[in-house]
ZAMARGU-4260 file (C-alpha; in steps of 0.2 Angstrom, whole numbers, plus 5000, padded with zeros to 4 digits):
<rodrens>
0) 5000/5000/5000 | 5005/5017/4996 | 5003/5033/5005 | 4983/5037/5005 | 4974/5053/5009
5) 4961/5055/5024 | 4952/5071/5030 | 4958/5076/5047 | 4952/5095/5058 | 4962/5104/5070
10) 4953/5118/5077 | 4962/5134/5081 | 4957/5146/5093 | 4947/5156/5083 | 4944/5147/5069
15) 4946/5131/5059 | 4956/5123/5048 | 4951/5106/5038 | 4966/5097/5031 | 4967/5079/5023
20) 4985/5072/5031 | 4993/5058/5024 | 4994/5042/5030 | 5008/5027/5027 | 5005/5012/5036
25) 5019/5004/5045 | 5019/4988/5035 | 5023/4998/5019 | 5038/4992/5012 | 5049/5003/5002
30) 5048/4992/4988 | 5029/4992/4991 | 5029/5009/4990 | 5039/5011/4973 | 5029/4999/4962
35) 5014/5009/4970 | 5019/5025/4962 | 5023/5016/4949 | 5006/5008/4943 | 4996/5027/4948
40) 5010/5035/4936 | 5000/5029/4924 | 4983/5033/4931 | 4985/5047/4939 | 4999/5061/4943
45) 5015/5056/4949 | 5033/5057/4955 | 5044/5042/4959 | 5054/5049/4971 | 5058/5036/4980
50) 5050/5025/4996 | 5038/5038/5007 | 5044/5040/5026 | 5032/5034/5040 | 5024/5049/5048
55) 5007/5058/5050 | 5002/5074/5051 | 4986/5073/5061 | 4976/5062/5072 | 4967/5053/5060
60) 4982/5050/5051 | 4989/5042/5064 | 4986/5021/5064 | 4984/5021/5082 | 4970/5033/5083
65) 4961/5024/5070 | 4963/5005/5074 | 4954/5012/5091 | 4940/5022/5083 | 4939/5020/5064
70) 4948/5001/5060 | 4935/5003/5043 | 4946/5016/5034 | 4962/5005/5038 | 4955/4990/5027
75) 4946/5003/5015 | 4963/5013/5011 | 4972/4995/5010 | 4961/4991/4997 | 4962/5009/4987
80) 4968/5007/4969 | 4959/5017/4957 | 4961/5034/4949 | 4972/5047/4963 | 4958/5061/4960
85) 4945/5048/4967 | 4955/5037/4980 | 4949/5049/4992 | 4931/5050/4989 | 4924/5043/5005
90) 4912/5054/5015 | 4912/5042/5030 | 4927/5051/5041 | 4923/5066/5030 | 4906/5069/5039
95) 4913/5065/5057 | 4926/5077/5056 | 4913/5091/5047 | 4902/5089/5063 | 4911/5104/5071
100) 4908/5116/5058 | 4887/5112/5062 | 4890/5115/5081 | 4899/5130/5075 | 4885/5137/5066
105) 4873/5133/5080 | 4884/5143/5091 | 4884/5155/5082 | 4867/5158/5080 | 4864/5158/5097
110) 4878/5170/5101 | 4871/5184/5091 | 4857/5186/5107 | 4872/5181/5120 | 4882/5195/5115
115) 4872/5207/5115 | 4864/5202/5133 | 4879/5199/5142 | 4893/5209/5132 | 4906/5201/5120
120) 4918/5197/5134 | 4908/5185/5144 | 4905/5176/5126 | 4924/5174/5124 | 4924/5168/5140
125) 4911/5154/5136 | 4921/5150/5121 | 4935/5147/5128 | 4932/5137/5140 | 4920/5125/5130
130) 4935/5123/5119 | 4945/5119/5133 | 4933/5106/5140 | 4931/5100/5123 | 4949/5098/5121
135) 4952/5087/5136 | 4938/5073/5133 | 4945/5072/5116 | 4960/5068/5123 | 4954/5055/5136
140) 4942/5048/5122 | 4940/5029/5125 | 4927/5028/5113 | 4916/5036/5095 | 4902/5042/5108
145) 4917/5055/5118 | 4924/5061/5104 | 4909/5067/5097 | 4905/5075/5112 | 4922/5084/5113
150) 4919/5087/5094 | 4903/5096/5099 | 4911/5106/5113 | 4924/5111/5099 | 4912/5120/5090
155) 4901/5128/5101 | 4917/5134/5105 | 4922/5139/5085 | 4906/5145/5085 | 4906/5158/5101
160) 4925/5166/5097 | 4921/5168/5079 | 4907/5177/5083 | 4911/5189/5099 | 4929/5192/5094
165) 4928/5201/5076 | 4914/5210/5086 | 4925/5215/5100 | 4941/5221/5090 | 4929/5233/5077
170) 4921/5241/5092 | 4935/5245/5104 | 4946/5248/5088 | 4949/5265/5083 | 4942/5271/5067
175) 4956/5273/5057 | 4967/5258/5061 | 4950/5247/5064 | 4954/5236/5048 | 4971/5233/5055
180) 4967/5226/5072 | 4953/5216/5063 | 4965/5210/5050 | 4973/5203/5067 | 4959/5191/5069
185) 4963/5179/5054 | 4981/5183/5056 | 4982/5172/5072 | 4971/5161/5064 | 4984/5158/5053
190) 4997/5157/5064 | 4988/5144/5073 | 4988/5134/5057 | 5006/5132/5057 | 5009/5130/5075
195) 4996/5115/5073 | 5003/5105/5059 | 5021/5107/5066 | 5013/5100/5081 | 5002/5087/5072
200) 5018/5081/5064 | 5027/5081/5081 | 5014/5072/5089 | 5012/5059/5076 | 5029/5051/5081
205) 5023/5048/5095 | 5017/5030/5090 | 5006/5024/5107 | 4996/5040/5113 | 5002/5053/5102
210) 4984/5057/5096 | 4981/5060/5112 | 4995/5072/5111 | 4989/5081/5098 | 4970/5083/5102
215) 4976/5087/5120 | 4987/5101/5115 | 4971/5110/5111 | 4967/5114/5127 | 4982/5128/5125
220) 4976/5142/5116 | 4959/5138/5123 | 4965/5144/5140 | 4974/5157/5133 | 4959/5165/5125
225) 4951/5162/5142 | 4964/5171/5152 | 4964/5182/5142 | 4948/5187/5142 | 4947/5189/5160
230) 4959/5203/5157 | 4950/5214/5146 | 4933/5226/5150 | 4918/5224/5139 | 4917/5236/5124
235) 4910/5252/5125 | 4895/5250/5118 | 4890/5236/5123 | 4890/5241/5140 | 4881/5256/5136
240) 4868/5246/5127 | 4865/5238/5143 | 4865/5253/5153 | 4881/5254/5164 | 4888/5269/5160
245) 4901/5273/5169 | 4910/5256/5165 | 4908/5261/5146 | 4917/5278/5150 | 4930/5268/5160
250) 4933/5257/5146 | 4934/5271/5134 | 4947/5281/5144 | 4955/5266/5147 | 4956/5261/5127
255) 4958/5281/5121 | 4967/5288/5133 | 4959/5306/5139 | 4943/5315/5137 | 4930/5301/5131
260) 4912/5313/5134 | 4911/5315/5115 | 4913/5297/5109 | 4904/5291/5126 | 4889/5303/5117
265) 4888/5296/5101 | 4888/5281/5108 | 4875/5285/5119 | 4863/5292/5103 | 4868/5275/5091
270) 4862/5264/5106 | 4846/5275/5111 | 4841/5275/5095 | 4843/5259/5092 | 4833/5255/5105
275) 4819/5263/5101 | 4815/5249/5091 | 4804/5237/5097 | 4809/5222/5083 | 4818/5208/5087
280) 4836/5210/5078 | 4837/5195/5068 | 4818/5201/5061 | 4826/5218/5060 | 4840/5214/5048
285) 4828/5204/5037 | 4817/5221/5033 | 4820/5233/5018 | 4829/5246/5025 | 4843/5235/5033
290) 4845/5224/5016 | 4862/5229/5012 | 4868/5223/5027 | 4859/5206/5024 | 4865/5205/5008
295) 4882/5208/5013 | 4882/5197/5027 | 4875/5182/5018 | 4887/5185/5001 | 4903/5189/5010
300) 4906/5175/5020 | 4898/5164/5005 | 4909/5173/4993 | 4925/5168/5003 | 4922/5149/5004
305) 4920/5149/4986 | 4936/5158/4980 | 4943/5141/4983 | 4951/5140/4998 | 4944/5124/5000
310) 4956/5117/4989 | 4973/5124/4994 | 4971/5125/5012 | 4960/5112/5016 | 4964/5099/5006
315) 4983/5106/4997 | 4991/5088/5005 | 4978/5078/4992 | 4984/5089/4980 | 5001/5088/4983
320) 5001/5070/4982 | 4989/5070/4967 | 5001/5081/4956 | 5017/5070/4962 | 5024/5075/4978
325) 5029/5063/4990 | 5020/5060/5006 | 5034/5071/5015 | 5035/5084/5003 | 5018/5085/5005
330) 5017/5089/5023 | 5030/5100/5020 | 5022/5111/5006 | 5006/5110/5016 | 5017/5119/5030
335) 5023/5133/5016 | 5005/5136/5012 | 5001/5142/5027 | 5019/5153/5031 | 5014/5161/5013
340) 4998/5165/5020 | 5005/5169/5037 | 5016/5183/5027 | 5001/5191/5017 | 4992/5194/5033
345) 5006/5202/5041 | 5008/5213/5025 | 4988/5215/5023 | 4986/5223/5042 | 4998/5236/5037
350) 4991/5240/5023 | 4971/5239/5024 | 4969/5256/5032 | 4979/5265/5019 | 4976/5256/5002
355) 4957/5253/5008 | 4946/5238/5009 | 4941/5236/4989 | 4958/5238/4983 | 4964/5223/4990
360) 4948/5212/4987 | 4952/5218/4967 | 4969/5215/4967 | 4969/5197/4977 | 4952/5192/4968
365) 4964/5194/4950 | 4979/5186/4956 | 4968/5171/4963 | 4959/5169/4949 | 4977/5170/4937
370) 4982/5158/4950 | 4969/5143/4948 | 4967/5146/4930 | 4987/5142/4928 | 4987/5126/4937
375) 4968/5120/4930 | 4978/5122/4914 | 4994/5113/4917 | 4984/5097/4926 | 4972/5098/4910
380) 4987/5097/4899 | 4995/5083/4909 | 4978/5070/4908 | 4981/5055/4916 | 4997/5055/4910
385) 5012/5058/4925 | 5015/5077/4930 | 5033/5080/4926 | 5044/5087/4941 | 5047/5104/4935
390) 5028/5108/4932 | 5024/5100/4948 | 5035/5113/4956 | 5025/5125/4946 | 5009/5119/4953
395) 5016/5122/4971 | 5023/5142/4966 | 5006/5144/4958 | 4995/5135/4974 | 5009/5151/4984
400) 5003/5165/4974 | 4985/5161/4978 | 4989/5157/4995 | 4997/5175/4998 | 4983/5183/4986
405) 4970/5177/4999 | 4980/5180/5012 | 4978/5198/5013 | 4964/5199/5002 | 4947/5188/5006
410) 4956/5181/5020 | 4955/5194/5032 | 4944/5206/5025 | 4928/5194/5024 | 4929/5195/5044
415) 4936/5215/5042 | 4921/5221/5034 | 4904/5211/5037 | 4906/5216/5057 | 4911/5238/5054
420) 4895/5239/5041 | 4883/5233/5054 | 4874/5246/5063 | 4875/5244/5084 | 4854/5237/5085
425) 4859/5224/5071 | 4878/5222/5074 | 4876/5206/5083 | 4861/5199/5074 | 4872/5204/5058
430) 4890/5194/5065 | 4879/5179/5068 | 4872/5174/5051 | 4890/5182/5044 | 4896/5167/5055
435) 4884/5154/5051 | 4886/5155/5033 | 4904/5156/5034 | 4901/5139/5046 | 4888/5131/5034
440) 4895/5132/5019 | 4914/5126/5026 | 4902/5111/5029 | 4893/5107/5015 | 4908/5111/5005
445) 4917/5098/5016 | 4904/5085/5012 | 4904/5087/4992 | 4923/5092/4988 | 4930/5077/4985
450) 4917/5069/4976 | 4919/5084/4965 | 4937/5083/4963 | 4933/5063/4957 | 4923/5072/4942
455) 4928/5088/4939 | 4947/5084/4939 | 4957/5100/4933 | 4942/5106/4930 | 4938/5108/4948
460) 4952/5128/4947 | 4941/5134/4933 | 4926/5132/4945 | 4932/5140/4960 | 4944/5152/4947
465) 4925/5159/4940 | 4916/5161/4956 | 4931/5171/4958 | 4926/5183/4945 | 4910/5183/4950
470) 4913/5191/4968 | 4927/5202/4964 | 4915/5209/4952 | 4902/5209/4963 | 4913/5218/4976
475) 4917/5231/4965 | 4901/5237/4962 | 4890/5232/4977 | 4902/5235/4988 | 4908/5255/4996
480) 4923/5259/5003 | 4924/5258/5023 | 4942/5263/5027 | 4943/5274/5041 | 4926/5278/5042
485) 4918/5279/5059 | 4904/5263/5065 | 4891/5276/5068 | 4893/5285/5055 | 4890/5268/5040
490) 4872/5271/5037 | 4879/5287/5029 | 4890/5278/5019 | 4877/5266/5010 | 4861/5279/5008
495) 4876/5288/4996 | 4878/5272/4985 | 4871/5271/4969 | 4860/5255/4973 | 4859/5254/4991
500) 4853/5271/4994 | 4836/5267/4990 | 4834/5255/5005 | 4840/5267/5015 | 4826/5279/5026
505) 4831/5296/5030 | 4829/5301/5049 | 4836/5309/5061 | 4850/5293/5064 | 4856/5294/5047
510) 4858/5315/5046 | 4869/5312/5064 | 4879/5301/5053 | 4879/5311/5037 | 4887/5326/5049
515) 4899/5312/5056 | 4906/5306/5041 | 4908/5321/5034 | 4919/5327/5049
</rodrens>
């Protein structure tokens, strides 16, 4: 048997991250493993570059942890021969390890009225420390029904974080460096990333109790969100929305530095007027005047899982192996991937607040879709027939280019600009479904990817490479430009936009905002 593919999560602190590991079973001989590669050379793409070391890269890709839990996908990856594009169509692990992202969404949901009955801090709170309980009955798992239950945990704890903390960091942020300290968000996301398959790698040495290691491990950043959260105050205005005053002008002072009156009494009108409101805020966003937002927080988070990041981040080690790496040098360009992306982030939260949030969806959305559309051609050309070494190199520089594109493009800024539009009596309601459908479409595109990948082949770059085009395009029209403009002073900002303006009502809240965003 040769070195198979299976789906495996590691959950960050604030986010996810799916990724298929590699797997080589121990009693894979190097002989084995060369007349492997060489019977898919002529099926599929390949490299013969030699026997594949012995290592995994996550828990399920490590034979202890599934001779325990899931002894089915050992026998069913010993018996894989067919086509390298279709060896891994099998939803059965696939849908266990997708079951976080739909506690995710639930928590989500939920969190929307949490936040905004008990503040954004205590919410971090509760996510951190169900992903900390989460974390340690994975790790002690004797059995399907545990790690489910941890699973679970994981994802109300996804689901809670992703939620409170974009929230948190636009409303304590100021104006202009807001999409900086945003853009902070993802980029410990992605550093997250590396530190976990660094870890996952180490841990899978580990041959007894190293998933326990690795799912353990966890439990780290969950308790560092946790105490950390302990440390900070509430945000402004969510303490003003639920009356306590002078804590809000504590936190102010405490966040500004020096006289806080003016922004305390703007903060003040947004929230009594919101207020004044007597609908519910999810039946709120869903009425004419607030459609932008709706729009935006439905196609912005949609938008994101379909520029295709699926495919490089989530699954780049069944890509590397499909165009002819080897199962180390698969690990190991999984492990570029996200340093690339670590790198654009860094570069993207110095620059989103002076180049401004459209420039960079334009540009990335163009070099992501140049991106895809290169490598869909250079699989297409190959067929069935083996992926010579030099345009296998290609293919990871091309898979670099998109990864840093996204990285400071869709990457940060699809968490950057849903939660500034919103206004404060919709801002939670609004995070929530922005959330949800970033949640619910990471699942279902978890379920059908690799079935799609069986059919589509090459063809699967041109897919993502045209939904591409259709967003930045959409983003270009639909979309106005945020940077540095105040929260208060948004509905301003969209009743001046060529379409959205004629959802927008006039009042009294909106001529406060014009005189704001003109200041």
């Amino acid at each position: 048997m040769g070195a198979h593919v299976i789906p495996a999560v590691h959950s960050t602190t604030n986010g996810l991250q799916y990724l298929p590991l590699l797997h080589h079973s121990n009693s894979t001989t190097a002989e084995q493993s060369r007349a492997d590669r060489k019977k898919m050379a002529g099926e599929g793409f390949s490299l013969d570059q030699g026997p594949a070391d012995d290592y995994g890269g996550g828990v399920t890709a490590m034979e202890s942890f599934l001779e325990q839990f899931f002894p089915r996908i050992l026998r069913r990856m010993a018996a894989a021969q067919s086509d390298e594009f279709c060896v891994y169509d099998s939803q059965v692990l696939t849908a266990f390890t997708s079951s976080l992202y739909v506690a995710g969404l639930a928590a989500a949901l939920a969190a929307g009225r949490l936040t905004r009955a008990v503040g954004r801090q205590k919410v971090m709170l509760l996510g951190g420390a169900t992903f900390f309980v989460g974390s340690i009955i994975n790790a002690a798992a004797v059995n399907v029904e545990m790690l489910i239950l941890g699973r679970i945990l994981l994802g109300f704890g996804v689901g809670f974080t992703n939620q409170a903390t974009p929230v948190y960091l636009a409303e304590t942020a100021p104006a202009r460096w807001r999409g900086a300290f945003t853009a902070g968000f993802q980029l410990f996301i992605a550093v997250g990333v590396v530190v976990a398959n660094l870890t996952n790698y180490g841990a899978s040495h580990v041959r007894a109790w190293g998933w326990r290691l690795s799912l353990g491990l966890a439990a780290v950043p969950a308790a560092a969100i946790f105490l950390s959260a302990i440390l900070i105050s509430d945000t402004p205005s969510s303490l003003v929305a639920r009356g306590r005053i002078d804590d809000a002008r504590k936190a102010l002072i405490r966040i500004r530095g020096g006289d806080a009156n003016a922004e305390l009494k703007a903060l003040e009108r947004a929230v009594r007027d919101a207020d004044e409101m007597a609908q519910g805020a999810f039946k709120r966003i869903a009425t004419r005047r607030y459609r932008p937002y709706l729009v935006m927080a439905v196609a912005i988070p949609l938008f994101q899982q379909l520029t295709g990041v699926i495919v490089i981040a989530f699954f780049s080690p069944v890509l590397f192996r499909t165009v002819g790496f080897g199962s180390d040098t698969a690990l190991v360009s999984a492990v570029i991937l996200g340093v690339v992306n670590l790198v654009s982030l860094l570069i993207s939260s110095t620059v989103v607040d002076r180049c401004g949030r459209k420039f960079l969806f334009m540009t990335g959305g163009a070099q992501m879709i140049l991106s895809q559309a290169a490598v869909a051609w250079i699989l297409g050309a190959a067929g069935r027939a083996a992926l010579p070494q030099g345009h296998a190199v290609a293919v990871l520089v091309l898979f670099c280019t998109y990864a840093f594109g996204f990285g400071y493009s869709w990457g940060p800024l699809s968490w950057i600009v849903p939660v500034e539009i919103f206004p404060v009596e919709v801002r939670s309601a609004g995070q929530s479904i922005s959330v949800a459908v970033n949640l619910g479409v990471t699942f279902l595109q978890a379920q059908i990817f690799l079935a799609m990948l069986c059919r589509l082949k090459a063809g699967t770059f041109v897919y993502y490479a045209a939904w591409v085009g259709v967003m930045t395009a959409f983003v270009a029209v639909f979309l106005p430009e945020t940077k540095g403009v105040p929260l208060e002073a948004m509905p301003a900002l969209w009743a001046r936009h060529w379409y959205w303006r004629r959802f927008m009502v006039t009042n009294d809240v909106t001529e406060h905002n014009d005189q704001a965003l003109s200041s």
